[in-house]
C-alpha positions in Angstrom: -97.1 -73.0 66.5 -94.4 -74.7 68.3 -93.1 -72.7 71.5 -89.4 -71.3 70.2 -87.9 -67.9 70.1 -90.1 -66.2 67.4 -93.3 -67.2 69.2 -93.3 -63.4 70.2 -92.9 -62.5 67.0 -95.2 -64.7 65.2 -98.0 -63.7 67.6 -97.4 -59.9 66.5 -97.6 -61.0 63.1 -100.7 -62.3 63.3 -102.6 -59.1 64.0 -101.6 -58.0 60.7 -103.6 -58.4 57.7 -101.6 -60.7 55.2 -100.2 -61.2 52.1 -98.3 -57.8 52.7 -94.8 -56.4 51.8 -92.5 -57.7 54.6 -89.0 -56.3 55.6 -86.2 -58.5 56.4 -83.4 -57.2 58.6 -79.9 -59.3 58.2 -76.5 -59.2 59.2 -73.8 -61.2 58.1 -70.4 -61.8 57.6 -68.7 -60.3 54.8 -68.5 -63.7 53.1 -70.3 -64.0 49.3 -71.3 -67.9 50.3 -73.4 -66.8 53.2 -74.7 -63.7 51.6 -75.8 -65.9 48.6 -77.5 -68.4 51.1 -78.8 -65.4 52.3 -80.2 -63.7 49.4 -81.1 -67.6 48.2 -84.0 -67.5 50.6 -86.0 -64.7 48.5 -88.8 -66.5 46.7 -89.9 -63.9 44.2 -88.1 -61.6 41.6 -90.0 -58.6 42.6 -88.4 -58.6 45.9 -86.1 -55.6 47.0 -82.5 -56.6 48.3 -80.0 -53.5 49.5 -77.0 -54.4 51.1 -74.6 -52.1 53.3 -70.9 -53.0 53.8 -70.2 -52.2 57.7 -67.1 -49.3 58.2 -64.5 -52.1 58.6 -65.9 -54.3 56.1 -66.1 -57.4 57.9 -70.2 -57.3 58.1 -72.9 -56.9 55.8 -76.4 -55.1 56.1 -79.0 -57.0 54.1 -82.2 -55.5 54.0 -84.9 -57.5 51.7 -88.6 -56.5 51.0 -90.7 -58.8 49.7 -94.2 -60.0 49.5 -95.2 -62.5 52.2 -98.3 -64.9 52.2 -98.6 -65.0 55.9 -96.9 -65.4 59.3 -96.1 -69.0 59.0 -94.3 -67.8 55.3 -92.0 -65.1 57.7 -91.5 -67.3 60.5 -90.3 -70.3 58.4 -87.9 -67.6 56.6 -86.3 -66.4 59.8 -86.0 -70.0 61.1 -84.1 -71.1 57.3 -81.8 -67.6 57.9 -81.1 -68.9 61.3 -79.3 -71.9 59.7 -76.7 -70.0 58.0 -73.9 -69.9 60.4 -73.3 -66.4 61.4 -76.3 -64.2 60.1 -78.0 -62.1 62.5 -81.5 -61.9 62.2 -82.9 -58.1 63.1 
């Protein structure tokens, strides 16, 4: 693993036991093209997606649950969300 800003992360994920159910934490601009970019990166049907409209509406909670092979599988999703201009990862 490459030294970058989720090597904290990656080494916390790495005591757990994997596959497991994984929760995502977004935010992003209340634009549909970057939430669909968003919600693109979900590789199963069985996932969970909610979404929450922030007060103003100019933000959007995504929250996505879904079942993840390993740590390399989450890393490599938080580094393709981090490509979308905009979107927060939590």
């Amino acid at each position: 693993m490459q030294e970058d800003k989720f090597k904290n992360l990656y080494e916390k994920l790495q005591e757990q036991s994997w596959p497991a159910v994984y929760m995502f934490k977004f935010i992003a601009p209340a634009d549909n093209h970057k939430v669909g970019l968003l919600e693109a990166l979900v590789n199963s049907n069985e996932a969970v997606i909610s979404r929450k409209t922030s007060k103003k509406g100019t933000y959007i909670s995504i929250t996505i649950q879904e079942m993840m092979i390993s740590a390399e599988e989450v890393i490599n999703r938080y580094r393709a969300a981090a490509e979308i201009e905009g979107v927060i990862s939590l």
